[in-house]
N, C-alpha and C positions, 0 to 999 in steps of 0.2 A: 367302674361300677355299672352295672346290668341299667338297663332304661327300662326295663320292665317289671315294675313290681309283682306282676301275676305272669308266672311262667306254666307251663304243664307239657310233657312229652309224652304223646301216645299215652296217656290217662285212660284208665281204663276200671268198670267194676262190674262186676259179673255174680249174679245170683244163681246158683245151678244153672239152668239152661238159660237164663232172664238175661241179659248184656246193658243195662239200661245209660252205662258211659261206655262208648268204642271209641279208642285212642285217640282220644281229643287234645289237643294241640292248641293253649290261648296265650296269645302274649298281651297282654292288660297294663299298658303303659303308667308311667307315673304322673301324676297330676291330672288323670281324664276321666270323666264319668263312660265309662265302658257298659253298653247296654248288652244283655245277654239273653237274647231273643229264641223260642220256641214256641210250637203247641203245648198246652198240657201235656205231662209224660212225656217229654223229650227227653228229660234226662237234667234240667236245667237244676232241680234241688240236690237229687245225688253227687253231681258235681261239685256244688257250694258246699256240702257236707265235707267229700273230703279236700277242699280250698281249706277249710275251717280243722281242718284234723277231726274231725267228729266221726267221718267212716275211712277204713282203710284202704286206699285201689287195692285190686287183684294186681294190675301190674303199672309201669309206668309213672313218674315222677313228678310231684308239683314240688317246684319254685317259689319261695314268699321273698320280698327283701333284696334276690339273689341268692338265696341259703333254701336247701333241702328240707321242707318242713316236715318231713322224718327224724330228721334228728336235731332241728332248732324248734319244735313244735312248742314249747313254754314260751321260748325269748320272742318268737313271730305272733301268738297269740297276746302279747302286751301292745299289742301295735296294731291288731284290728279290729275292730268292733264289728255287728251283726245283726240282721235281725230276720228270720230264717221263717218263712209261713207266716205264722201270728206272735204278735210281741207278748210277752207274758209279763203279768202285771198283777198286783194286790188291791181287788176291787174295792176295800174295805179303807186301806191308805190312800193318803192325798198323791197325787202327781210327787211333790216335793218327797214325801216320807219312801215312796216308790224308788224314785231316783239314790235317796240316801245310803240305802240298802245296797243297789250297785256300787255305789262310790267304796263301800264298808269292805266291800269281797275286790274290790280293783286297789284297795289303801291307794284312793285318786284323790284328788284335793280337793277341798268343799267348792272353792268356785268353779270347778266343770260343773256343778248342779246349775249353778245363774247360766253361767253360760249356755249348757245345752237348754237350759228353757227359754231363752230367747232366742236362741238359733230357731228354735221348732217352734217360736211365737206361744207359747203356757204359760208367761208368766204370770200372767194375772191369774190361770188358774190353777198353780201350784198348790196353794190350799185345802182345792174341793177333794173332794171324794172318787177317784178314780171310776167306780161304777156310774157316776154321773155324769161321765167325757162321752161326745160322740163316738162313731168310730174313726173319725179322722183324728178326733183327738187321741184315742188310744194308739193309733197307726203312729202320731208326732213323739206321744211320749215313749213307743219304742223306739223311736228313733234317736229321740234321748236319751235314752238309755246303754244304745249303742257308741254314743258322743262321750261318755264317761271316761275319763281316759285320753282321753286326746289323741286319738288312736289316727295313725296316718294314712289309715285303707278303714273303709267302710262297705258291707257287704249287705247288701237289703235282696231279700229272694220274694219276688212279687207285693210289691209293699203298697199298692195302691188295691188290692183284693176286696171286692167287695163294697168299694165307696162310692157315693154318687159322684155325678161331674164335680162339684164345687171341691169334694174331697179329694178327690183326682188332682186337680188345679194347685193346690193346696202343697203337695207333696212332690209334682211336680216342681213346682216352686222354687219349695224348699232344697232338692236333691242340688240341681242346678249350680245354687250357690255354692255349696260344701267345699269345693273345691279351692276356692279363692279365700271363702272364709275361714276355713280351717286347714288348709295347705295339704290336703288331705284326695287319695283315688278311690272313685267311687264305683263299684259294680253292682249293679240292677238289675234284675232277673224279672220278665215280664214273656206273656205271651199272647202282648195287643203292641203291634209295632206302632201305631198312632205315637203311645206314650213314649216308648224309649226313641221317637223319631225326633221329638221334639225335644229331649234332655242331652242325648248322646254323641260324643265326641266319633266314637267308632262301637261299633256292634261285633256281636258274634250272633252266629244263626244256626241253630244246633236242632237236628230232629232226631229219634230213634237212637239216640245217645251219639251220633256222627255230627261235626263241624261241618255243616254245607257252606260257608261263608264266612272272613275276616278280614275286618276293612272298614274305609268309611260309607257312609250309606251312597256320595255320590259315587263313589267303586260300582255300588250295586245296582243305582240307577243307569251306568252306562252300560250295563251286561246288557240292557235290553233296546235290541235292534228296533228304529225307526218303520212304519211304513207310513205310506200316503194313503189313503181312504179316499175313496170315487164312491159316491154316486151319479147312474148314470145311466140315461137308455139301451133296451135291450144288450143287458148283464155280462147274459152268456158270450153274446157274439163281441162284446169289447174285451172280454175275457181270453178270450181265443187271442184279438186280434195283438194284444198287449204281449200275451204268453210267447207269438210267433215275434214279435219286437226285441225277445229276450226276457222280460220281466217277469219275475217269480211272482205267483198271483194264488190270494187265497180270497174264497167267495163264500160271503156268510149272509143271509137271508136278503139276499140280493141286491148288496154293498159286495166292494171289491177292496181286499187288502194287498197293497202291493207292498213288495220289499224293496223299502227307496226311501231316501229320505228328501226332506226339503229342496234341496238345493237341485234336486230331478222333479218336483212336482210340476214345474212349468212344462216343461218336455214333456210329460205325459199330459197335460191338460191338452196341450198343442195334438196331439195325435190323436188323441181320441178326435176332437174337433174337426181336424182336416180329415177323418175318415168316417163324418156323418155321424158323430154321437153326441148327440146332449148331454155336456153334463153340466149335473144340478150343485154338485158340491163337492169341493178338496179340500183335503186338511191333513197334517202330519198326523198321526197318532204315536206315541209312546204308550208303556204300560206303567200304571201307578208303581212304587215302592210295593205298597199293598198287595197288587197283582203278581211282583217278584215274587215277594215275600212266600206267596201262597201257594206259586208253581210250581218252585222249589220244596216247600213241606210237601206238598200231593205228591210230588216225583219221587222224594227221598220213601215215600209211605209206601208206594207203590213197588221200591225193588225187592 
């Protein structure tokens, strides 16, 4: 049996001239909270559409299960739940009467209601009136709603939209567990990499409907080469003197970035020194996740 429950080959979907999925390629492991990282308009929701069967590719194939969800599309949708943009809900029913409803159209058994409202913490307010839940709570009890079923993939497309930090915190949380709690893989579609850095087993990184990236996030932190950072008198002329040394040398408002890392910062501290330069300060520098993240979307924008 396949070890990855989300397959996809060269996926692809194409609106007359629009392309907003180009043959994306994810393999989404079993048991792992998989973040699925973009800008706005990447292409991240039309993807989960057709993961879900909701839209059709133009070409190219997803995998659920290890089965063709073309043609297992009923038997694969018993098995995952969803909660796609905004959770839809009956402002007028309680949390409980909301959730019931789901159970009614899944014929799922009354205790996924307890359960999923203790997974996503509503118990106590299964009761009230839906229109009265914050929006964290409406964001929990979609999620609830998705837990119905006992569904063994779980697919949330920016489920933290629009909450303050504490709602954030909340649902971060929450996602986190699912995994262990309900024996269940989680994919999460976000396009603030903070969040999916801090929940995610392994990421995808998709701009312009193109996979730039698959892997764990240290994969992505070590794409980005080390330099040493000098400050240090007269710039230009250490800059020369380094350049002729051999050292690949970038100069930015009159700091020096050299391409080296640690275990050469002595060597050059050393030369500068023995040829009359003051320096004031050295330090390795790496580039944040964040800064990856970013230079990669700007690059992909830019072809």
């Amino acid at each position: 049996m396949t070890a990855f429950v989300i397959e996809t080959n060269n996926l692809t979907k194409t609106f007359k001239e629009f392309k907003p999925v180009d043959a994306l390629s994810l393999q989404v492991k079993k048991g792992e909270v998989y973040g699925f990282l973009g800008p706005n308009g990447a292409g991240k929701t039309t993807t989960i559409r057709m993961l879900l069967g909701l839209v059709r590719p133009t070409k190219g194939e997803v995998r659920i299960f290890g089965k063709p969800l073309e043609r297992y599309r009923l038997e694969i949708a018993r098995k995952v739940g969803s909660m796609v943009e905004t959770p839809s809900y009956y402002g007028h029913l309680t949390g409980y009467e909301n959730l019931e409803i789901t159970r009614k159209l899944l014929d799922a058994d009354r205790k996924d209601i307890d359960q999923a409202l203790e997974i996503v913490r509503l118990t106590e307010w299964r009761n009230k009136k839906v229109k009265t839940y914050s929006l964290g709570m409406k964001q929990r009890l979609g999620i609830a709603q998705a837990l119905i079923g006992r569904p063994e993939m779980l697919i949330l497309d920016e489920p933290t939209n629009g909450l303050d930090p504490a709602g954030i915190h909340e649902i971060r949380d929450l996602i986190v567990t699912l995994p262990e709690q309900m024996n269940m893989t989680v994919l999460v579609s976000s396009h603030i990499l903070q969040e999916v850095e801090r929940i995610a087993d392994r990421v995808g990184i998709i701009n312009r409907g193109k996979l730039l990236f698959q892997g764990e996030l240290a994969e992505l932190q070590n794409r980005s080469r080390a330099k040493i950072y000098v400050e240090a008198d007269r710039p230009d002329e250490a800059a020369r003197m380094l350049f002729n040394a051999g050292y690949r040398i970038e100069k930015k408002e009159g700091a020096l970035y050299i391409d080296a890392d640690k275990s050469q910062a002595a060597e050059i501290n050393r030369s500068l020194i023995l040829n009359g330069y003051d320096v004031s300060h050295i330090s390795e520098e790496r580039k944040t996740l964040e800064d990856i993240f970013l230079e990669m979307t700007r690059e992909a924008q830019s072809v």
